[in-house]
N, CA, C and O atoms as CSV, one atom per row, in Angstrom:
chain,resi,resn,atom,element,x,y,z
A,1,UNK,N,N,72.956,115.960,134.821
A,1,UNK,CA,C,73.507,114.622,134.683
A,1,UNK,C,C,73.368,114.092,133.261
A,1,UNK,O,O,74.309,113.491,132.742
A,2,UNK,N,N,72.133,114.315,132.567
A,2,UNK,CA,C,72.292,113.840,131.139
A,2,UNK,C,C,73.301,114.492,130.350
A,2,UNK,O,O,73.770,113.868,129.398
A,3,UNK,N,N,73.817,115.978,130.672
A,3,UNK,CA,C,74.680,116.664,129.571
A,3,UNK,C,C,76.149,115.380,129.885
A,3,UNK,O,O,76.411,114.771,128.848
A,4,UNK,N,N,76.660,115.139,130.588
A,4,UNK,CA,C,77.571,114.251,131.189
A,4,UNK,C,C,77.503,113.169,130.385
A,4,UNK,O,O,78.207,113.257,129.380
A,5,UNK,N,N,76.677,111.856,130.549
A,5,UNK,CA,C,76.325,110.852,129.793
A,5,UNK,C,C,76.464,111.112,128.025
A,5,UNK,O,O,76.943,110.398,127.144
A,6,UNK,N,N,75.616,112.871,127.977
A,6,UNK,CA,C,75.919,112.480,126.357
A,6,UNK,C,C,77.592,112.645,126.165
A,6,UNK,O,O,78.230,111.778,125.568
A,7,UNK,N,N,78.151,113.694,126.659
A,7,UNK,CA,C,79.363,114.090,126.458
A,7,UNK,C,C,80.510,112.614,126.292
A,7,UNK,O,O,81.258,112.443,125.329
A,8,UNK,N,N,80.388,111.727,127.432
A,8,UNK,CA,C,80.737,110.798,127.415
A,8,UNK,C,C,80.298,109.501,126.656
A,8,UNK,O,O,80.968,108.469,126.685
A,9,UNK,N,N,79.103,109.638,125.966
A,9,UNK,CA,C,79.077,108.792,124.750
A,9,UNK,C,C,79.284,109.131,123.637
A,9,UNK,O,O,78.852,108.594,122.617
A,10,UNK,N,N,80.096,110.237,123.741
A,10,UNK,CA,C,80.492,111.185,122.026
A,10,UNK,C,C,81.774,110.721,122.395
A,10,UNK,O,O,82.524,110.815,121.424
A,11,UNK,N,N,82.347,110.255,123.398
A,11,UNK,CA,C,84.040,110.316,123.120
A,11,UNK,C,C,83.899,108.981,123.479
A,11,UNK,O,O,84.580,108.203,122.810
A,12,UNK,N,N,83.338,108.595,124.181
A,12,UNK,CA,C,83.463,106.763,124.758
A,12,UNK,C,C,84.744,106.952,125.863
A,12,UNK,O,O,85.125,105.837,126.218
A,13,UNK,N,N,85.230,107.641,126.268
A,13,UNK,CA,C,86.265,107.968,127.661
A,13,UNK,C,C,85.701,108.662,128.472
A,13,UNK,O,O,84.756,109.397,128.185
A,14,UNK,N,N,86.249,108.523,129.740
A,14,UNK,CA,C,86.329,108.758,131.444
A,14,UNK,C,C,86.712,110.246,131.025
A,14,UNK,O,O,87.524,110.451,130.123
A,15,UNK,N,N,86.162,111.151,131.641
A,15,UNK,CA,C,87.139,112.438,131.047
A,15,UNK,C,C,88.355,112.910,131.803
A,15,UNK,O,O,88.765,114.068,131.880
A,16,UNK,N,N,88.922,111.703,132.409
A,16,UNK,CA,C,89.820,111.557,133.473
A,16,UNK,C,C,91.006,111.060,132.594
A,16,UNK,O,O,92.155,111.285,132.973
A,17,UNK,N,N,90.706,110.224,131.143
A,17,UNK,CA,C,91.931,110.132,131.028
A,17,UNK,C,C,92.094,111.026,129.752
A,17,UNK,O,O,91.179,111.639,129.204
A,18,UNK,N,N,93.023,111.008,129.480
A,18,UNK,CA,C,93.644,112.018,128.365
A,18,UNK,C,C,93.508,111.355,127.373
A,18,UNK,O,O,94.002,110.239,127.213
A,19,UNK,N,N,92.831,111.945,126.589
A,19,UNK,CA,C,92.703,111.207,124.593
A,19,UNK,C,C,93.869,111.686,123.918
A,19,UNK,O,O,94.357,112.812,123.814
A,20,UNK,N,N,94.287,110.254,123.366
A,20,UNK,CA,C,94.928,110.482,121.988
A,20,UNK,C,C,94.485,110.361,120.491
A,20,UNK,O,O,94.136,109.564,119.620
A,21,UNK,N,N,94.806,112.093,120.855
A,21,UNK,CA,C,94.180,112.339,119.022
A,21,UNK,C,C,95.185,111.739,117.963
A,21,UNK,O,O,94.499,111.328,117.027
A,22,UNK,N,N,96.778,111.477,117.673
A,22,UNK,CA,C,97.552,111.158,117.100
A,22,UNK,C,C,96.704,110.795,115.791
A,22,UNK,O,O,96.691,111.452,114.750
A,23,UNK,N,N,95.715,109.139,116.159
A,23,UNK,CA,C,95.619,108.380,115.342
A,23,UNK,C,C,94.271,109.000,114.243
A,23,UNK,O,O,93.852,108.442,113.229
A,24,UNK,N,N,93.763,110.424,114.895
A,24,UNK,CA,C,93.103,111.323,113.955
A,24,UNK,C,C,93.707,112.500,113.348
A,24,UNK,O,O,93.132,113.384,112.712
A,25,UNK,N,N,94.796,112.406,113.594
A,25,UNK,CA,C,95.911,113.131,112.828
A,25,UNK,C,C,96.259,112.547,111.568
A,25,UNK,O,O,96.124,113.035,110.446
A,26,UNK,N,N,96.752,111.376,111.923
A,26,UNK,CA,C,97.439,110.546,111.123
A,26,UNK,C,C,97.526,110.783,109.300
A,26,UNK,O,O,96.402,111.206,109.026
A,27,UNK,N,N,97.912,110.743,108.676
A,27,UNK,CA,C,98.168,111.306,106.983
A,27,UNK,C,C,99.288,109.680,106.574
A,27,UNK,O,O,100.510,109.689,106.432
A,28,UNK,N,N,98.656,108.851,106.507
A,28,UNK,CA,C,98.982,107.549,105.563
A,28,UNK,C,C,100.582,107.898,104.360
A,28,UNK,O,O,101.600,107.234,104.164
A,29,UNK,N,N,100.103,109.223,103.802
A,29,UNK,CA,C,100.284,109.512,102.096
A,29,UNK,C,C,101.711,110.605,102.818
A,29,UNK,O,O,102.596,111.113,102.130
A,30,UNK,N,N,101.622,110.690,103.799
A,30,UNK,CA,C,103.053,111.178,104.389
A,30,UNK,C,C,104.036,110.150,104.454
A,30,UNK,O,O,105.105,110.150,103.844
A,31,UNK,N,N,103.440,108.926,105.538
A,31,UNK,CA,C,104.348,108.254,105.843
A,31,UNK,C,C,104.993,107.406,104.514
A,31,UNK,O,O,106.179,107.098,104.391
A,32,UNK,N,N,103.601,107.032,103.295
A,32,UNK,CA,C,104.673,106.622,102.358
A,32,UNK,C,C,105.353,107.396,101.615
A,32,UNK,O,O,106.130,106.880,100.811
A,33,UNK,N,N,105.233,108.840,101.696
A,33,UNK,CA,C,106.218,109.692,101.320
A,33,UNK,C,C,107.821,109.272,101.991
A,33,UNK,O,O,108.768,108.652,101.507
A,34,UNK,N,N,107.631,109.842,103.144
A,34,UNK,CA,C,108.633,109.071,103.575
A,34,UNK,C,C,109.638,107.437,103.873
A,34,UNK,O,O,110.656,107.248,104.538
A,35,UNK,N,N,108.926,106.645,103.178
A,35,UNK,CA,C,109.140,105.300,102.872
A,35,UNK,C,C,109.309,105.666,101.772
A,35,UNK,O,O,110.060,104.799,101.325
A,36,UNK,N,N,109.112,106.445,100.907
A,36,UNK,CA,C,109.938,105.720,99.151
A,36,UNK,C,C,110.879,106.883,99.334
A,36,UNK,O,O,111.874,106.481,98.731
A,37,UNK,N,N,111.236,108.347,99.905
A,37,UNK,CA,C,112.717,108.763,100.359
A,37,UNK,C,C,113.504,108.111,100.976
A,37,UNK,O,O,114.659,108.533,100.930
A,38,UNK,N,N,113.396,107.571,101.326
A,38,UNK,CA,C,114.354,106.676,102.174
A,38,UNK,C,C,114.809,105.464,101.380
A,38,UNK,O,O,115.965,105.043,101.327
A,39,UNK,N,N,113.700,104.940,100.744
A,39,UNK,CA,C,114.106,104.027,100.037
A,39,UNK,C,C,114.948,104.818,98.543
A,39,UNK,O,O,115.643,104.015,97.920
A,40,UNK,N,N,114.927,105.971,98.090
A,40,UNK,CA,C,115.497,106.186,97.051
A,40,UNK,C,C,116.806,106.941,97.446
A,40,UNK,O,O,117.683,107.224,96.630
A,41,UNK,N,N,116.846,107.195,98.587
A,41,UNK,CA,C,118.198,107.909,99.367
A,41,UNK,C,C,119.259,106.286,99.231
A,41,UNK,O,O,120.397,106.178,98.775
A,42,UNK,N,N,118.458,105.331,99.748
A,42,UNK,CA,C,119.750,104.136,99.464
A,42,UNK,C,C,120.043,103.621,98.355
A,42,UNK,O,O,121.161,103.152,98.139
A,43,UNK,N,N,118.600,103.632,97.041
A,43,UNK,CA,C,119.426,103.440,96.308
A,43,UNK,C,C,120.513,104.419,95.488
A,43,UNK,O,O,121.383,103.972,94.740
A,44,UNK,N,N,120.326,105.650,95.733
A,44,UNK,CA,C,121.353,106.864,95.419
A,44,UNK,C,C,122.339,106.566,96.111
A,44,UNK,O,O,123.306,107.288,95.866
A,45,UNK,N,N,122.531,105.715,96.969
A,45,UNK,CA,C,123.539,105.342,97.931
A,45,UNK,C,C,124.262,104.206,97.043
A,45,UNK,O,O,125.464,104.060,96.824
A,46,UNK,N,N,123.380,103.598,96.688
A,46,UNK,CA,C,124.187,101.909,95.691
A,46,UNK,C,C,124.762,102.929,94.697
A,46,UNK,O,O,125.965,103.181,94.627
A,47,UNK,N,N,123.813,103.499,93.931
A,47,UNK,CA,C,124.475,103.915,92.308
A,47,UNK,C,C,125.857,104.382,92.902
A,47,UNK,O,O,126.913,103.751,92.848
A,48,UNK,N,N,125.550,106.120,93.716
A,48,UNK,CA,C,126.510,106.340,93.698
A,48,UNK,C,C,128.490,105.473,93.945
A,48,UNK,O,O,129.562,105.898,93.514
A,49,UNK,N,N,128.125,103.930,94.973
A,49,UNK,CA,C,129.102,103.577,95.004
A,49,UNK,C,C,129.352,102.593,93.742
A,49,UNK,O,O,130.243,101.746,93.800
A,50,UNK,N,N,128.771,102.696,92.936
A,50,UNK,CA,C,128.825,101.757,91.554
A,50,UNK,C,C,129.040,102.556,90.736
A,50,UNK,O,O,129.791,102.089,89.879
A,51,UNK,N,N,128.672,103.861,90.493
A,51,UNK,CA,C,129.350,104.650,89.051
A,51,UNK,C,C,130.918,105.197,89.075
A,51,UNK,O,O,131.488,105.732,90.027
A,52,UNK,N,N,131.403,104.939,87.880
A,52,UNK,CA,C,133.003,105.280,87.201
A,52,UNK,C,C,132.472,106.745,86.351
A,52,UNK,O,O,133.111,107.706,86.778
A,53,UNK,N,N,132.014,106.925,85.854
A,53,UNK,CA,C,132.294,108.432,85.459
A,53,UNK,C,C,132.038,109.270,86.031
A,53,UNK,O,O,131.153,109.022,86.850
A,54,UNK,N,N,132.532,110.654,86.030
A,54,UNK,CA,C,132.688,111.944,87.065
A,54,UNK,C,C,131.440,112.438,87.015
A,54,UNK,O,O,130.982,112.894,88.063
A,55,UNK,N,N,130.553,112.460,85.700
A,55,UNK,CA,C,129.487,113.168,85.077
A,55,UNK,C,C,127.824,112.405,86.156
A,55,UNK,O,O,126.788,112.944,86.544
A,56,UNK,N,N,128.333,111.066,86.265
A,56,UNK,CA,C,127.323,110.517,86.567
A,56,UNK,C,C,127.717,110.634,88.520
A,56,UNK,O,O,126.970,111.005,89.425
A,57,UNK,N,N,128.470,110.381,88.551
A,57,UNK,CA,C,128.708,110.678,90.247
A,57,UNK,C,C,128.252,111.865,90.618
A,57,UNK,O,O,127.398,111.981,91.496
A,58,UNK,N,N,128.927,113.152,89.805
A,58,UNK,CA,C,128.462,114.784,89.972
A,58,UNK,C,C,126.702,114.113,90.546
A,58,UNK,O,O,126.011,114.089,91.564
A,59,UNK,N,N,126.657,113.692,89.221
A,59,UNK,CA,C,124.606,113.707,89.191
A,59,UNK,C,C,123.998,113.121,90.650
A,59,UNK,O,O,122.957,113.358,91.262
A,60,UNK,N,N,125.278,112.145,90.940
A,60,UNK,CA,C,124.882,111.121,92.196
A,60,UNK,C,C,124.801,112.480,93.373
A,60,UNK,O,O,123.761,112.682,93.999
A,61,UNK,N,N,125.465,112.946,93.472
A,61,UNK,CA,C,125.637,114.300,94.741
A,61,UNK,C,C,124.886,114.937,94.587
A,61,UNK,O,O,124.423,115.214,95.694
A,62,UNK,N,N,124.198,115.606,93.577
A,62,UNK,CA,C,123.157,116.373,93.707
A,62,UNK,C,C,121.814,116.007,93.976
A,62,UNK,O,O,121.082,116.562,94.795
A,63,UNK,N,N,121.459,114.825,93.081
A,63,UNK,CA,C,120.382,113.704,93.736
A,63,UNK,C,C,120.536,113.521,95.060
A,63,UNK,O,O,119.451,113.551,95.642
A,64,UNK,N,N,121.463,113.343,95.761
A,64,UNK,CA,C,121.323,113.006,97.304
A,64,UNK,C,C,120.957,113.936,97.891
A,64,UNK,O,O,120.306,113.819,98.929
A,65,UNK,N,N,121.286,115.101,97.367
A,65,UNK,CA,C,121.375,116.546,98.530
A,65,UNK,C,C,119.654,116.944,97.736
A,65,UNK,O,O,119.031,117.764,98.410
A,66,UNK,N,N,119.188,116.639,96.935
A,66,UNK,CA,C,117.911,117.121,97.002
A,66,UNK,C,C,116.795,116.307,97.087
A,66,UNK,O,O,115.638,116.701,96.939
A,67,UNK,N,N,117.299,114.641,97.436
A,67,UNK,CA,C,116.227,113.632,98.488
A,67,UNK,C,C,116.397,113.980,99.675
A,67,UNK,O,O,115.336,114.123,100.282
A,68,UNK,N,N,117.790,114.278,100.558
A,68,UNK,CA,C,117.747,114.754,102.057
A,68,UNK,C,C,117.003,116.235,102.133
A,68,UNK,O,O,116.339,116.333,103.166
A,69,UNK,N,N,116.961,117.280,101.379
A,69,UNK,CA,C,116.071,118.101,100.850
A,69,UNK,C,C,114.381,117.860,101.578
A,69,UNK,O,O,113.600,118.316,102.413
A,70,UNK,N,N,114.544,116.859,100.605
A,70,UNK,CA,C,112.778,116.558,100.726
A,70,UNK,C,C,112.672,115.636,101.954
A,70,UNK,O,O,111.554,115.250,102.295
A,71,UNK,N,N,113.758,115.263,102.635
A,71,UNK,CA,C,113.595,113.867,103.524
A,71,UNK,C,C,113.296,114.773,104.931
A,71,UNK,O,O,112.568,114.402,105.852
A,72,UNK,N,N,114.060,116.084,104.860
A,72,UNK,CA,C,113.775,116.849,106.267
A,72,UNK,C,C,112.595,117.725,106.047
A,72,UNK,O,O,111.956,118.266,106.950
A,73,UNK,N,N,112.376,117.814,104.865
A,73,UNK,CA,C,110.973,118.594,104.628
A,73,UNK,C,C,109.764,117.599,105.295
A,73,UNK,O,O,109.126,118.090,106.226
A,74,UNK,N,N,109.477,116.436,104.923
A,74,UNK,CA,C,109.032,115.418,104.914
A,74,UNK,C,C,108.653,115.221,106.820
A,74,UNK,O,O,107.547,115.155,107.357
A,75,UNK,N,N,110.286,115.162,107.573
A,75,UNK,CA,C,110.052,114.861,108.692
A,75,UNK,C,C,109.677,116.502,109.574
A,75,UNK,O,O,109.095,116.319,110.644
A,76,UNK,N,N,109.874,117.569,109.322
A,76,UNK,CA,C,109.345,118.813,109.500
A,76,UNK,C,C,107.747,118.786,109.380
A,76,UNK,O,O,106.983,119.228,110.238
A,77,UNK,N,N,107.497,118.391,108.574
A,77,UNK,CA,C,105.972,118.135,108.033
A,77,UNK,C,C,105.323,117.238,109.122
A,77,UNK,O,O,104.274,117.624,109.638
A,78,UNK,N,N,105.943,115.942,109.541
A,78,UNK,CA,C,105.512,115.200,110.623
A,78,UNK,C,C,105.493,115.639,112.028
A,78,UNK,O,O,104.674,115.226,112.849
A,79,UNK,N,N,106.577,116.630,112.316
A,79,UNK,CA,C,106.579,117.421,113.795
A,79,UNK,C,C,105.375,118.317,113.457
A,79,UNK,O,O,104.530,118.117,114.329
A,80,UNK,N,N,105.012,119.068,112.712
A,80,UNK,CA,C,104.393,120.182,112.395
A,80,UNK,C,C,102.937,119.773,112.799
A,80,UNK,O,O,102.072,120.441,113.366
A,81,UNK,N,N,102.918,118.577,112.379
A,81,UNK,CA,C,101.424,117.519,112.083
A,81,UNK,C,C,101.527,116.912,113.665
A,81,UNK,O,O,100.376,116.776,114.079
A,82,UNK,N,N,102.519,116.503,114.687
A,82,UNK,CA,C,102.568,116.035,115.925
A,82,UNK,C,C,102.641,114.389,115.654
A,82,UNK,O,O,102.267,113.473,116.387
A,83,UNK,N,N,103.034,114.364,114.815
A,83,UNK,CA,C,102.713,112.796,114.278
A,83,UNK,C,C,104.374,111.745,114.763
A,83,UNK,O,O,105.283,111.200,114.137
A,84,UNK,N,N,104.026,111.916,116.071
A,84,UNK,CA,C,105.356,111.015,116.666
A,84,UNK,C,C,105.691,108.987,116.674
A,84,UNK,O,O,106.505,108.128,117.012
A,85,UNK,N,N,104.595,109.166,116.142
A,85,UNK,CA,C,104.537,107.655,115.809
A,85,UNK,C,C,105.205,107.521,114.611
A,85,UNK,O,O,105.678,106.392,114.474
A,86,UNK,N,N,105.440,108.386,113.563
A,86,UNK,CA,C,105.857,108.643,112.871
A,86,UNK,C,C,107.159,108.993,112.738
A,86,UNK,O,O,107.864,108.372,111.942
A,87,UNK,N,N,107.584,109.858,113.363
A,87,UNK,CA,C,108.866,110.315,114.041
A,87,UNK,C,C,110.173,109.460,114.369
A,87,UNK,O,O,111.388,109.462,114.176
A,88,UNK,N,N,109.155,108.725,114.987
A,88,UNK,CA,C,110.050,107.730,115.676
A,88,UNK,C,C,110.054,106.895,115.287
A,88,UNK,O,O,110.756,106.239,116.057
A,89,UNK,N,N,109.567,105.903,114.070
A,89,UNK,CA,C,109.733,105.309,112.930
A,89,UNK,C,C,110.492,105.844,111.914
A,89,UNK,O,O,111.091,105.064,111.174
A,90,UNK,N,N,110.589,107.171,111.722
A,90,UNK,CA,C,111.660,107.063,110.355
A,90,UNK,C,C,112.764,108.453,111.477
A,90,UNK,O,O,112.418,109.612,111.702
A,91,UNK,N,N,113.718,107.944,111.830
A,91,UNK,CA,C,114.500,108.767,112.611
A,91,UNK,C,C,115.594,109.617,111.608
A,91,UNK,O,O,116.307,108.980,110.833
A,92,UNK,N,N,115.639,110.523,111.655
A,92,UNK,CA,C,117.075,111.187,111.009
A,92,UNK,C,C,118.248,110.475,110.518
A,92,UNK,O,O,118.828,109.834,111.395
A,93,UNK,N,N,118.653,110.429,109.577
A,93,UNK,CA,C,119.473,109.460,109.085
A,93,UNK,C,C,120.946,110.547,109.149
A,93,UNK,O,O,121.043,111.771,109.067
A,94,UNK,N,N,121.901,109.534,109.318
A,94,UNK,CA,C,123.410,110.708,109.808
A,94,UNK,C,C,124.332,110.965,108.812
A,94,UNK,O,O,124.728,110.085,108.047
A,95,UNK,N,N,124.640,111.929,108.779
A,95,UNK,CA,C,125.325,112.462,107.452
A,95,UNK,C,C,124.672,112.846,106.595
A,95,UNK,O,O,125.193,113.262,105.560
């Protein structure tokens, strides 16, 4: 009976219900990874509909395709990690 008691004051739960580890998963320095992609995917989104030369638009397309690059790396990294709180806060963006 004491192995019980300690077991259950190392976790502080019933061992009846199921722990969520998520929030000892968790990686902070991901999610603002993913908050300043997102935020620099839109503004690659403004420039691109604001620039007139071909040279600087070219630049606009390739910048986009290598923030969505890092934006699915980013959310790969969060499945990988199980980090669905996460997930489901920054959802796949279309197109």
């Amino acid at each position: 009976m004491p192995e019980r008691t300690t077991q259950n004051a190392q976790t502080l739960l019933s061992p009846r219900v199921p722990r969520d580890t998520e929030h000892e998963r968790y990686h902070p320095e991901l999610e603002e990874e993913l908050k300043e992609c997102l935020f620099c995917l839109k503004r690659n989104e403004m420039m691109f509909d604001m620039e007139v030369d071909t040279d600087l638009i070219e630049q606009r397309i390739y910048e986009r395709q290598a923030l969505l690059c890092r934006y699915r790396y980013l959310l790969a990294r969060a499945r990988e990690l199980g980090l669905h709180t996460v997930l489901t806060r920054y959802q796949p963006m279309g197109g």
